[in-house]
Backbone as CSV, one residue per row, in Angstrom:
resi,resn,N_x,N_y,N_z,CA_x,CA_y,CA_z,C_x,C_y,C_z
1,UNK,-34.450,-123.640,-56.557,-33.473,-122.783,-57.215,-34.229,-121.661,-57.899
2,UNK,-33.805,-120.595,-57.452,-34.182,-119.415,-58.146,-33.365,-118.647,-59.018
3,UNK,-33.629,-118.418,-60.298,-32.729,-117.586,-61.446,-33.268,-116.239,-61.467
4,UNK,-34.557,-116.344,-61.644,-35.155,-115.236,-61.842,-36.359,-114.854,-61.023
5,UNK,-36.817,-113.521,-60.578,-37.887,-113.049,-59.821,-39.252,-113.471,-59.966
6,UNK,-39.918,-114.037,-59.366,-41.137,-113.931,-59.539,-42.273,-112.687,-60.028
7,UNK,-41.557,-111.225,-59.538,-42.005,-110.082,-59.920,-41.781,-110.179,-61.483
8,UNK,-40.301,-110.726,-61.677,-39.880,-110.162,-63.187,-40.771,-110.864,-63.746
9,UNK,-40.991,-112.300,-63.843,-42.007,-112.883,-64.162,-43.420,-112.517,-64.636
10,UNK,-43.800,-111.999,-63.588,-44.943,-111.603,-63.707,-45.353,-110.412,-64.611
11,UNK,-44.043,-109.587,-64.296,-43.785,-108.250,-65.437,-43.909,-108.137,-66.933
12,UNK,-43.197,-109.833,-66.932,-43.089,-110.108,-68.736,-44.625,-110.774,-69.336
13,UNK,-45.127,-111.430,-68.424,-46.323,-111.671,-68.629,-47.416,-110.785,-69.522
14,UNK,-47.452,-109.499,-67.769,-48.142,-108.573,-67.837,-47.984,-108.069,-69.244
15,UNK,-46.957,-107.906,-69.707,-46.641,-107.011,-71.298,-46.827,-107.205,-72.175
16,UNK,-46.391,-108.798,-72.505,-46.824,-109.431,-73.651,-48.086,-109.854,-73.689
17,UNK,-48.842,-110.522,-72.753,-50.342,-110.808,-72.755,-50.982,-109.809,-72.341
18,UNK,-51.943,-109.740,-73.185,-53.235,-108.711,-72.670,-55.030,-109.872,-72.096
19,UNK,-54.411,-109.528,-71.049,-55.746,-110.355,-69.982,-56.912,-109.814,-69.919
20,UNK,-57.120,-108.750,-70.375,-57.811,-107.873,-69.949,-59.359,-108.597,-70.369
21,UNK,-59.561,-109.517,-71.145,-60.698,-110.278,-71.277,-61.219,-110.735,-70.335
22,UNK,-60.322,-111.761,-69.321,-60.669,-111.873,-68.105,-60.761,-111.766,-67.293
23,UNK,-61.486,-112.204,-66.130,-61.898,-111.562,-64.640,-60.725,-111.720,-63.809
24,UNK,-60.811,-110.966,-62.798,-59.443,-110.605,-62.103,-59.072,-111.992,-61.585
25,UNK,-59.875,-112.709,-60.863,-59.428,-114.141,-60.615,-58.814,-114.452,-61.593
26,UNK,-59.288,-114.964,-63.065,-59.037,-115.747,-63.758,-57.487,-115.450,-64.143
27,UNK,-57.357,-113.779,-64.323,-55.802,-113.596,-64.611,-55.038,-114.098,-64.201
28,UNK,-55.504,-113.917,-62.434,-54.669,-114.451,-61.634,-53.908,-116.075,-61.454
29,UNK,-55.678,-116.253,-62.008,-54.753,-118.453,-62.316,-54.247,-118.203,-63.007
30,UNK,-54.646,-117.518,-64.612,-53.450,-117.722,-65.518,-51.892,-117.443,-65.264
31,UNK,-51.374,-116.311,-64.865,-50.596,-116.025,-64.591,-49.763,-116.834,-63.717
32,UNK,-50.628,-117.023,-62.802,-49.910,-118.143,-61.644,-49.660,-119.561,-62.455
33,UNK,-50.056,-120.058,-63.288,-50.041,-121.492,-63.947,-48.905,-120.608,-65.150
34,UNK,-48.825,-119.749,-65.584,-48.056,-119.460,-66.579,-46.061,-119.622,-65.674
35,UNK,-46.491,-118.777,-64.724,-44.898,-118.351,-64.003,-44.574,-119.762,-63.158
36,UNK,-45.493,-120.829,-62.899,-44.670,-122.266,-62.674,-44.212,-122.823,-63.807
37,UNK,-44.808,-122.677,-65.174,-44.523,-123.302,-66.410,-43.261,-122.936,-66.436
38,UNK,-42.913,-121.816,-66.355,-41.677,-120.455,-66.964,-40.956,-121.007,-65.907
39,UNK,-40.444,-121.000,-64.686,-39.844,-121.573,-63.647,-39.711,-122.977,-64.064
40,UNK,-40.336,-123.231,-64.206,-39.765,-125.397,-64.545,-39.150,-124.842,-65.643
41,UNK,-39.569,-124.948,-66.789,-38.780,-124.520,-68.091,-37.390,-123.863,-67.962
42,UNK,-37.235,-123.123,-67.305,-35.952,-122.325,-67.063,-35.041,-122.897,-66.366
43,UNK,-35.382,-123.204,-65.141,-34.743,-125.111,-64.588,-34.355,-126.104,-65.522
44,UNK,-34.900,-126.502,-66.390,-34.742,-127.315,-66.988,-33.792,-126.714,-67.874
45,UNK,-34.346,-125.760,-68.855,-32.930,-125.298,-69.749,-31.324,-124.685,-69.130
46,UNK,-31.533,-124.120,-68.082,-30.280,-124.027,-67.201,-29.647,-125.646,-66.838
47,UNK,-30.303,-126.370,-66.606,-29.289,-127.815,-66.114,-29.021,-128.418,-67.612
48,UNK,-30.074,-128.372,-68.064,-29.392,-128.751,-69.967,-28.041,-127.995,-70.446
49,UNK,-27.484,-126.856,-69.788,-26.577,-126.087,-69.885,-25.344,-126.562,-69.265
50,UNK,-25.580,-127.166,-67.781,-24.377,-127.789,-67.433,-23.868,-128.692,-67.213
51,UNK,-22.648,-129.376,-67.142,-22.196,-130.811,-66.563,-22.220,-131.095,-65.752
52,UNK,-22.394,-132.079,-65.219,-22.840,-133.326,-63.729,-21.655,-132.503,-63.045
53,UNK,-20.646,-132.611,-63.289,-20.225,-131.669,-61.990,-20.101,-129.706,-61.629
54,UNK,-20.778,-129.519,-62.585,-21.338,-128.115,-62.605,-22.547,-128.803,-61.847
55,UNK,-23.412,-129.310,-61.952,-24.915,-130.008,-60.950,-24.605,-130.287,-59.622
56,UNK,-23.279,-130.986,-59.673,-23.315,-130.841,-57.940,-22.828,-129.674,-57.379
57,UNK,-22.055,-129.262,-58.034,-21.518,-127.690,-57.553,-22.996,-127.012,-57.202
58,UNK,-24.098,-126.852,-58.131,-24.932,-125.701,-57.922,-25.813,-126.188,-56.725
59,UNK,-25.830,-127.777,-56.831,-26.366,-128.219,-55.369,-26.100,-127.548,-54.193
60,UNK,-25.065,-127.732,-53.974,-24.180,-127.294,-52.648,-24.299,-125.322,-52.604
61,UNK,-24.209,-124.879,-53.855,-24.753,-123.548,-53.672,-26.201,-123.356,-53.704
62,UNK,-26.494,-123.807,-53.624,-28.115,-123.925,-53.656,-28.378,-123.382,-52.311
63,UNK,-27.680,-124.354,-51.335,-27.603,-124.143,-49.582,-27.093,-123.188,-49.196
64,UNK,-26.399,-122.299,-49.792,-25.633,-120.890,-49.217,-26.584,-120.361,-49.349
65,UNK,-26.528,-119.558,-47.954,-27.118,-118.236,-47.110,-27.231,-117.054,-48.039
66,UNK,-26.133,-116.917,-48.650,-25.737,-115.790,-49.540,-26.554,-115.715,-50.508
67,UNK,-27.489,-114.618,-50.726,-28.818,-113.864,-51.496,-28.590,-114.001,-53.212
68,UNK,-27.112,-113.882,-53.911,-27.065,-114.340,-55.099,-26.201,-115.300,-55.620
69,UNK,-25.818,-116.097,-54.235,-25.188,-116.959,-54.518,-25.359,-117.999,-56.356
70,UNK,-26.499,-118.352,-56.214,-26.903,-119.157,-57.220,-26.626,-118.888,-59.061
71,UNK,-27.418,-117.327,-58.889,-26.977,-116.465,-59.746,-25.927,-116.511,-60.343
72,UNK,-25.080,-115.739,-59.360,-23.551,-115.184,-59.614,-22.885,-117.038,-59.970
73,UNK,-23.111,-118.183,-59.600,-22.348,-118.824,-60.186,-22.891,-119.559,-61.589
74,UNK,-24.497,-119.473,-61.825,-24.907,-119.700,-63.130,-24.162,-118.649,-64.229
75,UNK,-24.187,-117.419,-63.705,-23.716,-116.517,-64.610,-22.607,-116.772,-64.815
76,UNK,-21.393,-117.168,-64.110,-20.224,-117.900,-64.430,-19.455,-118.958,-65.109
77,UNK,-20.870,-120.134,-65.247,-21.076,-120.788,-66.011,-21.444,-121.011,-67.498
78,UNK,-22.478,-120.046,-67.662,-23.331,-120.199,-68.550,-23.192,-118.478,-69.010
79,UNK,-22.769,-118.504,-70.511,-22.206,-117.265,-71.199,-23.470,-116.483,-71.110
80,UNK,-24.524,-117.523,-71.844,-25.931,-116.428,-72.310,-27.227,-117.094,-71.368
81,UNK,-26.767,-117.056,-70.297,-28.024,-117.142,-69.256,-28.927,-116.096,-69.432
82,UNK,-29.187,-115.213,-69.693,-29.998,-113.847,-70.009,-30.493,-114.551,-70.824
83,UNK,-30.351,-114.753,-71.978,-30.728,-114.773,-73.588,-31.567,-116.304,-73.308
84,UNK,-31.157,-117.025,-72.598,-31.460,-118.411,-72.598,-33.243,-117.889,-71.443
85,UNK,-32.974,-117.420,-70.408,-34.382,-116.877,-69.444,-35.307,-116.278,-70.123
86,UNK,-34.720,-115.152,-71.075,-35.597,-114.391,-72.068,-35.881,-115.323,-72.984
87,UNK,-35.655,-116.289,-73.599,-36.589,-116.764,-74.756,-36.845,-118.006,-74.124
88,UNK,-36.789,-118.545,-72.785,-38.136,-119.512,-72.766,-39.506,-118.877,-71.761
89,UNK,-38.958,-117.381,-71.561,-40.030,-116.643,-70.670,-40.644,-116.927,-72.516
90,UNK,-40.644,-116.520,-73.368,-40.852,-115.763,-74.724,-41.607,-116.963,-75.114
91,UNK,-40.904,-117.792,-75.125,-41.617,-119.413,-76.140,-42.725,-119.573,-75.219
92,UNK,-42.691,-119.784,-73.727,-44.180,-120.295,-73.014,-44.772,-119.350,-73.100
93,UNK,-44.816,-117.970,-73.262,-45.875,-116.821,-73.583,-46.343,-117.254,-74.925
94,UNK,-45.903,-117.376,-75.703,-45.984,-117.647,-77.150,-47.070,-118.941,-77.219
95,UNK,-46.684,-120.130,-76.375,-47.225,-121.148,-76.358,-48.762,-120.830,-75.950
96,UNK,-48.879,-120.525,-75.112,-50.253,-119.628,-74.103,-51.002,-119.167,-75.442
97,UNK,-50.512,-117.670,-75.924,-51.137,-117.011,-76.950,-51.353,-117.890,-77.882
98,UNK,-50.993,-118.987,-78.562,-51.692,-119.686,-79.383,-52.327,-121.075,-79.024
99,UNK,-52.380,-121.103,-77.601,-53.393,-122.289,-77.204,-54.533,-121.446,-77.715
100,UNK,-54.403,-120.306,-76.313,-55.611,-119.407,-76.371,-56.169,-119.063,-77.522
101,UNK,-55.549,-119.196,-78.644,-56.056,-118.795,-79.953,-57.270,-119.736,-80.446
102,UNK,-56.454,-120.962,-80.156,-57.404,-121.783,-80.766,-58.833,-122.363,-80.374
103,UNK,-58.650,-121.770,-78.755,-60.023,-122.044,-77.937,-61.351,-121.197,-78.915
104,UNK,-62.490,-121.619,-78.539,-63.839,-121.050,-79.252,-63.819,-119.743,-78.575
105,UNK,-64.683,-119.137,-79.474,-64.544,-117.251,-78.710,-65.810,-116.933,-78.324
């Protein structure tokens, strides 16, 4: 299930963290280990959002062909799906910046 872009993902990353410490590989794991975190997390807080039969419903749309199928019926569901994507993109960035804090420099 996809809510949100992998580009967008990567976008919000890019903005709020400054990588620039590390080597281009290394961004790259980070980033990549950051946007599966952000993807599970967002999964998870979207189904915390709906009822067992809102869950099988999104099942069955899950399988449509149709490009925003999924979307268009989370958004139907769920008032502040925006607000809910934006602050756990926000909290696992957040989380990151103060692991990273506490590592030795």
């Amino acid at each position: 299930m996809s809510i949100i872009s992998d580009q967008e993902i990567k976008e919000q990353i890019a903005k709020d963290l400054d990588l620039s410490a590390f080597e281009k590989e290394e961004q790259e794991r980070i980033i990549s280990g950051l946007m599966e975190n952000i993807s599970l997390a967002i999964n998870i807080a979207v189904l915390d959002e709906l009822s067992d039969e809102d869950k099988l419903e999104l099942e069955v749309i899950c399988k449509s062909p149709r490009e925003n199928a999924v979307l268009e019926y989370l958004n139907s569901k769920i008032d502040n799906l925006s607000f809910i994507i934006q602050n756990v993109i926000g909290e696992k960035i957040d989380q990151f910046r103060e692991a990273r804090s506490l590592l030795p420099a």
